[in-house]
N, C-alpha and C positions, 0 to 999 in steps of 0.2 A: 525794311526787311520783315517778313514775315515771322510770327512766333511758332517756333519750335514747341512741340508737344514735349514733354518731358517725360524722360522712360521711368518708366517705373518698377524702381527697385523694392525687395523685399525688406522687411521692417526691421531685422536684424541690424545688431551695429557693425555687424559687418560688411553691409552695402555701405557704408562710406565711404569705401576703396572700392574705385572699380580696375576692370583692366584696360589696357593702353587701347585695344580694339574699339571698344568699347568709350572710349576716351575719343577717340578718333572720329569715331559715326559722329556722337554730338557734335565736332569741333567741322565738320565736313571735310578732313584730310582724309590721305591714306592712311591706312595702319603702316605702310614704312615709312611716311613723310612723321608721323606722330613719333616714332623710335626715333627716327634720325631727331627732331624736337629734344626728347628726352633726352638723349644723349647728349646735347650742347647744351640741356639746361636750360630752353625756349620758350618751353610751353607758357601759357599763365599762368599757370602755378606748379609748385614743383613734384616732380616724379621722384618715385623711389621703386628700385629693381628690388625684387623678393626672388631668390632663385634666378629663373631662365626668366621673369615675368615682370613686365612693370605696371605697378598702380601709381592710381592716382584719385586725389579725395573728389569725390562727385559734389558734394554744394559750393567746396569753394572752387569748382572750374564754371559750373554753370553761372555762378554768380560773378566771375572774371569775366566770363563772356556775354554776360547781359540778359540770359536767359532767364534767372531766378532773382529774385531780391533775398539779401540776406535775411536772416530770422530777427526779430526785437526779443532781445529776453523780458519784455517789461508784460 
């Protein structure tokens, strides 16, 4: 499988939630395949709905799906 470029978010700690669209491009579903996901609780790792909206944490999906290696704190 070919490597996925990794999007790049802005430096804030707030790019650690992205939205489920967004969740979706990376994961190559739909955006309604990625809800209907969320909703049963599917995904690789878990969603959480804010409002009308669902995130979901960007390093640990990328790194559920093989795209990123996790961080060493050392």
């Amino acid at each position: 499988m070919a490597s996925l470029p990794l999007p790049i978010l802005p430096s804030s700690r707030d790019a650690a939630m992205i939205d489920l669209t967004h969740a979706a491009r990376i994961m190559r579903i739909s955006p309604s395949k990625a809800r209907l996901l969320a909703k049963q609780g599917r995904l690789p790792v878990p969603a959480v709905k804010v409002g009308s909206t669902w995130r979901i944490a960007y390093m640990p999906l990328v790194t559920a799906l093989g795209i990123a290696q996790p961080r060493s704190n050392s």
